[in-house]
C-alpha positions as a Markdown table, in Angstrom:
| # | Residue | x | y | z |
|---|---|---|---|---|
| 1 | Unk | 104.5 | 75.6 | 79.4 |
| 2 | Unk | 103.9 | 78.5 | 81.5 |
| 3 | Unk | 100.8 | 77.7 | 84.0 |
| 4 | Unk | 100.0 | 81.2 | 86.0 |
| 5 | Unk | 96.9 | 81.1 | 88.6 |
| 6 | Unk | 94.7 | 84.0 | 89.0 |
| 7 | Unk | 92.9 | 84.0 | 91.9 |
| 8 | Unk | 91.3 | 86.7 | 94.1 |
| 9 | Unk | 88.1 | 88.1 | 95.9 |
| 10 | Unk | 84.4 | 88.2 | 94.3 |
| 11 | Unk | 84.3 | 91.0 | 92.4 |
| 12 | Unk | 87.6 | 91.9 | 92.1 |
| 13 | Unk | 87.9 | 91.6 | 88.0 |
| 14 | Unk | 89.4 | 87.2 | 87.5 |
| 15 | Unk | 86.8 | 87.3 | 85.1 |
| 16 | Unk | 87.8 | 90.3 | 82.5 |
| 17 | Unk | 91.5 | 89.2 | 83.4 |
| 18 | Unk | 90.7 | 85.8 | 81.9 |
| 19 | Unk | 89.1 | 86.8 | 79.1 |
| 20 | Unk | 92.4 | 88.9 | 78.4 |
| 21 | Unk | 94.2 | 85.9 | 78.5 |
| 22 | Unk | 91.7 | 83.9 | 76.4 |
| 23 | Unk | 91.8 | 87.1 | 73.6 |
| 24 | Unk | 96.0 | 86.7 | 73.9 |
| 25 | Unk | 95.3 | 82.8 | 73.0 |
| 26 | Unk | 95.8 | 81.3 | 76.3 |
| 27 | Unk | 94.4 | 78.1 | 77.1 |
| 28 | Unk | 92.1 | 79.4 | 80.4 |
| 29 | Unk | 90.9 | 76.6 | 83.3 |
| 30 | Unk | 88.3 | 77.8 | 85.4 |
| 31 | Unk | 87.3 | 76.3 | 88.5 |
| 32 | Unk | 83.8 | 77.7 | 88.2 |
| 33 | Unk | 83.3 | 75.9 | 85.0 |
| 34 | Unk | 84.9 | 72.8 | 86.1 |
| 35 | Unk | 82.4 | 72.6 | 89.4 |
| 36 | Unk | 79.2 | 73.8 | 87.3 |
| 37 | Unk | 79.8 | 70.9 | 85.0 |
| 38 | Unk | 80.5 | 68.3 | 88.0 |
| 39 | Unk | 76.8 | 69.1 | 89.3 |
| 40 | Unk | 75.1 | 68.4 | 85.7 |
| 41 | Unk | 72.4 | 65.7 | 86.2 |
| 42 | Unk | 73.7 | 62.6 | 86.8 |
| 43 | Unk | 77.0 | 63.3 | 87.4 |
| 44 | Unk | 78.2 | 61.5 | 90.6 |
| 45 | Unk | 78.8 | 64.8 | 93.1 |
| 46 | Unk | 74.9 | 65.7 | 91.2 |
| 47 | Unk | 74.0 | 62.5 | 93.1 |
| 48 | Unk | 75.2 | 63.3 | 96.4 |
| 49 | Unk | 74.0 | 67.1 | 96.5 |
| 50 | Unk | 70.6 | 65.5 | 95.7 |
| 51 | Unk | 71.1 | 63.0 | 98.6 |
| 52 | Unk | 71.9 | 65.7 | 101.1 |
| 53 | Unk | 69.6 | 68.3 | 100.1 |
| 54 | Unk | 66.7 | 66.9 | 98.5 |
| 55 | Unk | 64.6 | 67.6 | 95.4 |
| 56 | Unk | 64.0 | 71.0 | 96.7 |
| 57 | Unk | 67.0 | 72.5 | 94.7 |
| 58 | Unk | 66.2 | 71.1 | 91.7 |
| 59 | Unk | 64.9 | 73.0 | 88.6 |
| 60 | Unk | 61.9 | 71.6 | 86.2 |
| 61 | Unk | 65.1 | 69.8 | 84.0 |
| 62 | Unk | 66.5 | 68.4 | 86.7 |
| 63 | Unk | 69.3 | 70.5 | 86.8 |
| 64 | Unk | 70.3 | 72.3 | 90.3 |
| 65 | Unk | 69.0 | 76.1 | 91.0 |
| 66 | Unk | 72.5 | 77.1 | 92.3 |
| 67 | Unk | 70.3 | 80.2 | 93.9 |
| 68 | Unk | 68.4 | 77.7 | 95.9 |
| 69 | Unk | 71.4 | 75.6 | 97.1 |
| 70 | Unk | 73.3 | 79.0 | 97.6 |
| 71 | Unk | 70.9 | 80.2 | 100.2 |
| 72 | Unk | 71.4 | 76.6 | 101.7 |
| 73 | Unk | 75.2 | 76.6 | 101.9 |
| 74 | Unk | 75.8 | 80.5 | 102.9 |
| 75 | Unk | 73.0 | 80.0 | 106.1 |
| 76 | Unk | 74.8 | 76.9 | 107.4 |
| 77 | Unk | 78.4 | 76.7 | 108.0 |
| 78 | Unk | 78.0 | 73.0 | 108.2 |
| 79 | Unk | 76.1 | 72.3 | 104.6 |
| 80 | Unk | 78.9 | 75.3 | 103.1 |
| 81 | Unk | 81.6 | 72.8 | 104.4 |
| 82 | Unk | 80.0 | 69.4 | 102.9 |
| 83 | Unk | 79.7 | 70.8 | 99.7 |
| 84 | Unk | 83.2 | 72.3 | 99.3 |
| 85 | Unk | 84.6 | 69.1 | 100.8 |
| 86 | Unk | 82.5 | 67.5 | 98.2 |
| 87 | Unk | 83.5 | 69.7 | 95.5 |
| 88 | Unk | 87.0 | 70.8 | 96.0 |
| 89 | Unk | 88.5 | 67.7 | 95.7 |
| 90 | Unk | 86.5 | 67.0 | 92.3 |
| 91 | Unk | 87.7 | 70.9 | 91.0 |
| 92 | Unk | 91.6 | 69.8 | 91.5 |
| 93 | Unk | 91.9 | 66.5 | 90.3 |
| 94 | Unk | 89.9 | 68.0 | 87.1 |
| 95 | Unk | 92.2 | 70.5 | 86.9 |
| 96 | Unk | 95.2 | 68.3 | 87.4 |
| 97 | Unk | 94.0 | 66.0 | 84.4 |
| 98 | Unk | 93.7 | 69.0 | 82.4 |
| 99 | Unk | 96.9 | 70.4 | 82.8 |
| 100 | Unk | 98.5 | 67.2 | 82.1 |
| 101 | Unk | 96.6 | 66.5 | 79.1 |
| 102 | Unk | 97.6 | 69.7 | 78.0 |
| 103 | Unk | 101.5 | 69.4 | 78.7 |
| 104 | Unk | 101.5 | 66.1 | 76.4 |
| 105 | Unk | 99.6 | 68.4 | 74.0 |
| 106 | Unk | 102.5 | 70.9 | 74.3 |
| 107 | Unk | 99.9 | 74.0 | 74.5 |
């Protein structure tokens, strides 16, 4: 199994070159997706967002306004770093799972 990373800037095109990839028939792990579905409602990290931030951030269905906690994180060096060193962590070992899962699947 070849496992290439594409990483880079905002705005600098990972998303087109992904969907290449996806369109050749490559399996494609995103570490946007992965953290967007560790803050669903509920979920553990969910739980301690809510604990730090309050119900401020949340929309009507309980899910979290990213825009909202966004303004949070990128006016306060100190919330930006809780959340990534709440997040991060949660990203790769999701990743590693998935990759291993998919070497036993032979993909």
């Amino acid at each position: 199994m070849l496992l290439v990373a594409l990483t880079g800037s905002i705005a600098t095109g990972k998303t087109v070159v992904a969907a290449v990839f996806k369109e050749l028939g490559c399996y494609v792990l995103s570490s946007d997706t992965i953290a967007h579905e560790l803050i669903l409602p509920q979920n553990p990290a969910w739980k301690k967002i809510i604990s730090r931030f309050g119900n401020k951030i949340l929309n009507q269905d309980q899910t979290i306004n990213r825009n909202k906690l966004g303004n949070l994180i990128f006016s306060n060096k100190e919330e930006r770093q809780f959340l990534n060193s709440l997040l991060h962590p949660l990203v790769m070992e999701r990743k590693i799972k998935l990759i291993q899962s998919l070497k036993k699947k032979k993909i």
